[in-house]
C-alpha positions in Angstrom: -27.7 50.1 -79.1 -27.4 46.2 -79.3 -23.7 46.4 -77.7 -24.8 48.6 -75.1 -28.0 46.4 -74.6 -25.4 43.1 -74.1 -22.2 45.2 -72.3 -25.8 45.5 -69.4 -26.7 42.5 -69.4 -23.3 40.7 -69.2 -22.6 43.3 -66.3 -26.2 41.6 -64.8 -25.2 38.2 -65.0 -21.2 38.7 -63.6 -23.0 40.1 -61.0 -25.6 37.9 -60.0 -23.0 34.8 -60.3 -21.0 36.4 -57.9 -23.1 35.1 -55.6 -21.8 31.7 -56.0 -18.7 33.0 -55.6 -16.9 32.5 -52.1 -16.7 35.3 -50.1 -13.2 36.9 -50.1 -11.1 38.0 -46.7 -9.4 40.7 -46.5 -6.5 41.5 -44.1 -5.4 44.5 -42.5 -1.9 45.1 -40.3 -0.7 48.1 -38.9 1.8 48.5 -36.1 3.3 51.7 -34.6 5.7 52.0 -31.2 5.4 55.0 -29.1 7.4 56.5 -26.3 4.7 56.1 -23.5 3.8 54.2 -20.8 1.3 50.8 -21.1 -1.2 52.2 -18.7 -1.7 55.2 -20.0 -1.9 53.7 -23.8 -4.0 51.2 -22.9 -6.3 53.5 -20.9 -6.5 55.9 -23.7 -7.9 53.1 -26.2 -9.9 51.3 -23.4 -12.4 54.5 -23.7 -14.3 54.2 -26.6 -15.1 58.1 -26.4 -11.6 58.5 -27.8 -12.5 57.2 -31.3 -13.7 60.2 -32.7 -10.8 61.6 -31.9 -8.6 59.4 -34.0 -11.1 58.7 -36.9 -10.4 61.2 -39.6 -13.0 64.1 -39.3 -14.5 63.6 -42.6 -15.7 60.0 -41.5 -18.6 61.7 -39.0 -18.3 59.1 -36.1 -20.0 59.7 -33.7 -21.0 57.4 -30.5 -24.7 57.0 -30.2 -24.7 54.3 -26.9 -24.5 56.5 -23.7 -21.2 57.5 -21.8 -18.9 56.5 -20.3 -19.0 53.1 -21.7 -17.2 50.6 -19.4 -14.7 48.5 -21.8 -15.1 45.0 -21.4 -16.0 41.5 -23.0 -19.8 41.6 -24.2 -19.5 45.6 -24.3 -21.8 46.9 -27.4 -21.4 49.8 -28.4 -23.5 52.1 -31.3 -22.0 54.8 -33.6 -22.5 56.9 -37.0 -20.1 57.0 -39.3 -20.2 58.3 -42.6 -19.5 56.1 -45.7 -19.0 57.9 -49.4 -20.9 60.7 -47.0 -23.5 58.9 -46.4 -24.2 58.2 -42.2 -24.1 54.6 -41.3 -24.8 52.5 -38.2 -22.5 50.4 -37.2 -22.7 48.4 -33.7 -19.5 46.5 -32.5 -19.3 44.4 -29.5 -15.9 43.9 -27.6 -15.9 40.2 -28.0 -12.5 39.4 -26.1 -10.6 41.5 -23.5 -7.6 41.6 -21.9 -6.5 44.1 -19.7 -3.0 46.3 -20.6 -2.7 43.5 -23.3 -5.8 43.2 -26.0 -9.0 44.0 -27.0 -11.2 42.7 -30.3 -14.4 44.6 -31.8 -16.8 42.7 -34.0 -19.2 44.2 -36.3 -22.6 43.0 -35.6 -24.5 45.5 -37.6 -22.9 47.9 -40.5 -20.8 48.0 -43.7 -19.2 44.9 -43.9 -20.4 41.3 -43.7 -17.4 40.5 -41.5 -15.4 43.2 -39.2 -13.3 41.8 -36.8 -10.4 44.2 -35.2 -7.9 43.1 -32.9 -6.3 45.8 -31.2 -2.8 44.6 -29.3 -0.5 46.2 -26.5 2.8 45.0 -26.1 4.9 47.0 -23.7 8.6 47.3 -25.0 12.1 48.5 -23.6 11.1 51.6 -25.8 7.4 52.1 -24.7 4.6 50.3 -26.4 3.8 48.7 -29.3 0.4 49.0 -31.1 -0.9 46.1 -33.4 -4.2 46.4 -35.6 -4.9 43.3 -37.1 -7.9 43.6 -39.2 -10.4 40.9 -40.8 -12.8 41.6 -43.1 -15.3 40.6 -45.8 -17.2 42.9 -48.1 -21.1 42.8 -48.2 -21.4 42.3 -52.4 -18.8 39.7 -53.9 -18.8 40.9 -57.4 -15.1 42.4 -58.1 -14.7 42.4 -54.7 -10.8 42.1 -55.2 -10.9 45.0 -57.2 -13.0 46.5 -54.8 -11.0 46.1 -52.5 -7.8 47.4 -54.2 -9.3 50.3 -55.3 -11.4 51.6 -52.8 -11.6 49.7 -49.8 -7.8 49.0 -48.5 -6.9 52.6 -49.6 -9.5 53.8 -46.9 -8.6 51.7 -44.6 -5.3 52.4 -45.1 -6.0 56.1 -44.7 -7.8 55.5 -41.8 -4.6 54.0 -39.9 -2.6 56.8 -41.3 -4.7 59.2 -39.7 -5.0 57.5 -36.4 -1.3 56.9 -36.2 -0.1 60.7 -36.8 -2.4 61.6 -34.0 -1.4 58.9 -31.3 2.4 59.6 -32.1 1.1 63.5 -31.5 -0.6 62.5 -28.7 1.4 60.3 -26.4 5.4 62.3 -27.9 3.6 65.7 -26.5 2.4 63.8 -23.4 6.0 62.8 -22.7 8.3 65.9 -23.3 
């Protein structure tokens, strides 16, 4: 009983030290070319109605701010998503935009205590290349890096997996 009683209360103090810890930020990279044109790319990711159809259908998103949602700088815009299967807000705002070139989402409200997604278009002699560059910082610090390995990057990972087999469906279907 006494080991149990001090495995607890060493698990108590790790974790309320971990508040002096520094938060920890995590990176995120994920590029993919496709055989399309830049306006239609871009246009397709400019609409942020097209989200739920490249998050995984176990995730729940759905957009609660009214459509059609213009796609510019200052843009906010609300959604669900489930986490563990549990429905989350989450509110981004667009908080730099570039037409046909870029386009970055910032958490304000939600899971983490830092999202920031940059979303890149670069067109190419092939079609157009795709770059996610993702920043982000987890709410709790304590094992956040094995956190992070375990359960976080993995879903994020699966995430981009997910959204990359249904672009390439997408946009190689579009242009046979």
């Amino acid at each position: 009983m006494n080991s149990i009683l001090y495995i607890i209360i060493s698990l108590v103090i790790l974790f309320l030290l971990s508040f002096l810890q520094e938060k920890k930020v995590f990176k995120f990279r994920a590029e993919q070319e496709i055989s399309s044109d830049l306006d239609s790319v871009f246009d397709f990711f400019s609409k942020p109605e097209n989200l739920s159809k490249i998050t995984p259908p176990k995730m729940g998103f759905h957009i609660l701010t009214p459509t059609p949602i213009e796609m510019k700088a200052g843009a906010i815009i609300d959604y669900t998503v489930k986490i563990f299967g549990v429905p989350q807000r989450w509110r981004t705002m667009i908080t730099s935009y570039e037409w046909k070139k870029m386009f970055v989402d910032e958490q304000m409200k939600g899971p983490y205590s830092l999202w920031h997604h940059k979303h890149i278009f670069i067109k190419t002699s092939n079609g157009v290349k795709i770059i996610d560059e993702v920043t982000y910082v987890l709410p709790l610090q304590f094992m956040q890096s094995l956190v992070n390995k375990l359960i976080i990057a993995p879903q994020i990972e699966e995430i981009f997996s997910y959204r990359k087999k249904i672009i390439d469906t997408k946009f190689n279907n579009e242009t046979k």
